[in-house]
C-alpha positions in Angstrom: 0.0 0.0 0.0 1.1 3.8 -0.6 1.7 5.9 2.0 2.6 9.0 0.0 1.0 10.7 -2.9 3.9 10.1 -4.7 3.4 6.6 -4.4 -0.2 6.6 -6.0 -1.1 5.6 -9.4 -1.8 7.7 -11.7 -5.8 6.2 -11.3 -5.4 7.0 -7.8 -4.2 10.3 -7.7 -7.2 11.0 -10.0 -9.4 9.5 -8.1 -8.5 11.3 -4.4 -8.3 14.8 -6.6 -12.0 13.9 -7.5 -13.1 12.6 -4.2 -11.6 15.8 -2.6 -12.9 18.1 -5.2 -16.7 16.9 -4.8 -16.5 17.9 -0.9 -15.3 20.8 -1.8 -18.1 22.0 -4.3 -20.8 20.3 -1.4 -19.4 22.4 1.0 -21.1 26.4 2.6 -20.3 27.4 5.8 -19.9 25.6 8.8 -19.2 22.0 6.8 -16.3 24.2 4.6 -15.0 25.6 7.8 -14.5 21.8 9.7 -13.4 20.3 6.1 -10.7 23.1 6.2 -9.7 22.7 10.1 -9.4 19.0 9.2 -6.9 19.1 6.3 -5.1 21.6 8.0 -4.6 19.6 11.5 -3.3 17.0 9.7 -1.1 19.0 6.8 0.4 21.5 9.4 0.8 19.9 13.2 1.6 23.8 14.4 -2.2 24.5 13.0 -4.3 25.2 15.9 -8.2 25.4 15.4 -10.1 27.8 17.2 -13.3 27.2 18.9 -15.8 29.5 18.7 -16.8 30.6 22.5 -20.4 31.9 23.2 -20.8 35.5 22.8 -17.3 36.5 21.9 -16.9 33.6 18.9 -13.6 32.9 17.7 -12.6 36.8 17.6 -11.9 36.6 13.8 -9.4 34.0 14.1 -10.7 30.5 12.6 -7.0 29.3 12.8 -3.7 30.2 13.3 0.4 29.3 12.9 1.4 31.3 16.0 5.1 30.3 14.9 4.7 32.1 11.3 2.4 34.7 12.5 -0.4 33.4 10.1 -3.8 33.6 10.5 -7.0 32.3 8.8 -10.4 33.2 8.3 -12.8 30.8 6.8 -16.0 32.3 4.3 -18.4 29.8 2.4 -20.9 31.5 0.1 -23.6 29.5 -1.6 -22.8 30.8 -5.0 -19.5 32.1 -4.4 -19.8 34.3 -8.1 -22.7 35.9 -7.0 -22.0 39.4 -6.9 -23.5 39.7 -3.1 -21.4 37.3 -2.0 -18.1 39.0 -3.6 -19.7 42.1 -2.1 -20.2 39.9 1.6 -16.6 38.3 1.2 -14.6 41.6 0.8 -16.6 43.0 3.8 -16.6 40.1 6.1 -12.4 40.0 5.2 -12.1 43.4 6.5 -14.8 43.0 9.6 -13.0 39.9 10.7 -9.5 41.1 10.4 -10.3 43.9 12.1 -11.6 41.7 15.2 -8.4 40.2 14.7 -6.5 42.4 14.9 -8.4 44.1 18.1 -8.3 40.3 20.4 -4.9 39.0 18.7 -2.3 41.4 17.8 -1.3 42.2 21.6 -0.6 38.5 22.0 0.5 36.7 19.1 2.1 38.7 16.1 0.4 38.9 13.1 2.5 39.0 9.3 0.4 36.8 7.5 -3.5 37.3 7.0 -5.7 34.3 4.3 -9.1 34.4 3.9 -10.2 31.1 3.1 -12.6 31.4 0.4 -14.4 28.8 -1.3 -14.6 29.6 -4.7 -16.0 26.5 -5.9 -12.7 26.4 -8.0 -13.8 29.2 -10.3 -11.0 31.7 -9.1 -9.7 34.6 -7.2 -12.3 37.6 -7.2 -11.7 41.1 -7.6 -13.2 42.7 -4.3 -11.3 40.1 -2.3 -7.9 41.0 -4.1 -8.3 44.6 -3.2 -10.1 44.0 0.5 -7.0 42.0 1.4 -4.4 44.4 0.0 -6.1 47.1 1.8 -5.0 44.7 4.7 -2.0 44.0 4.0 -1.2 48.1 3.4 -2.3 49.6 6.2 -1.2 46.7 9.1 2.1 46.1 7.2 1.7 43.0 6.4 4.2 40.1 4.9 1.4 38.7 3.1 -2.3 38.9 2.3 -4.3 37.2 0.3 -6.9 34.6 -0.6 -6.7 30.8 0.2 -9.1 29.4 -2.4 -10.4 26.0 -2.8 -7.2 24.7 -5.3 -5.2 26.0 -2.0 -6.9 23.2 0.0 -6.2 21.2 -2.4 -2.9 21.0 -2.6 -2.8 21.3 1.0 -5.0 18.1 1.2 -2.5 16.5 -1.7 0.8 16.3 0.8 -1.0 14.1 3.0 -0.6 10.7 4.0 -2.6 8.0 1.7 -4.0 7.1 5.3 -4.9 11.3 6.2 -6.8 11.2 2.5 -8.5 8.2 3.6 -10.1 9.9 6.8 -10.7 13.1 5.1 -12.5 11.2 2.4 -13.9 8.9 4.3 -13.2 6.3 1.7 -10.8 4.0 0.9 -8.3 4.5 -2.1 -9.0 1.7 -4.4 -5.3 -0.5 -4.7 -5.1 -1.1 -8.5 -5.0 -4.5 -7.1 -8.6 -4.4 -6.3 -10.2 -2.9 -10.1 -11.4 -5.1 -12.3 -11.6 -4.2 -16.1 
């Protein structure tokens, strides 16, 4: 059995890249966020998940890198090309950096802002781009900028055989195992 990527056929490979990309496109909201929180854990053991806590929530942090100073912030649209939901993406980037920033910043430094963005794989959108270089101008940041769903992906692709297994909650057919 594989236990890297590399390792996987070529059938393989296509098949996980599928598997991955159908839970990506069935994902909004709160199912986005934990698919996210989930590859991460597992991609990143520095990743730390935060909980959202009553009243206060997760004071614009979704998860962090304290080590790199990198922060996330998950958003989930129903029809991410909607032009309301550009408009609601580029505001809520802003909003919840700026709660960040206000509960964070004092205690953990911040260099490196991505608002995780599931664009359904259809791409980068304008009012994002400019939200977050607004951010990345006036807090002087190292970086700034989307993490869209082809970011996940290749996140999700450095894993284990046995990590894409869990995620996908399926098995990796062993070329062993397809009949013709």
């Amino acid at each position: 059995m594989a236990d890297s990527f590399e390792q996987l056929t070529s059938e393989q490979k296509l098949f996980a890249r599928t598997m991955f990309e159908n839970k990506i496109r069935r994902a909004y909201g709160q199912q986005y966020e934990d698919l996210f929180v989930n590859v991460m854990t597992r991609c990143d053991e520095r990743f730390r998940s935060v909980k959202p806590q009553g009243s206060i929530g997760d004071q614009g942090n979704d998860g962090y890198v304290a080590e790199e100073g990198r922060y996330f912030q998950v958003f989930s649209p129903q029809e991410p090309a909607d032009t309301k939901s550009r408009a609601d993406a580029a505001k809520k980037a802003k909003d919840n950096f700026a709660t960040l920033y206000e509960h964070w910043h004092n205690d953990f430094a911040i260099t490196d802002f991505r608002f995780v963005f599931n664009d359904k794989y259809l791409g980068a959108v304008t009012e994002i781009e400019h939200a977050l270089n607004d951010i990345k101008n006036e807090h002087g940041l190292a970086e700034s900028k989307p993490f869209l769903a082809r970011d996940l992906e290749r996140e999700f692709m450095k894993l284990s055989v046995a990590d894409m297994e869990a995620i996908l909650t399926t098995v990796i057919p062993r070329p062993e195992h397809i009949e013709d």
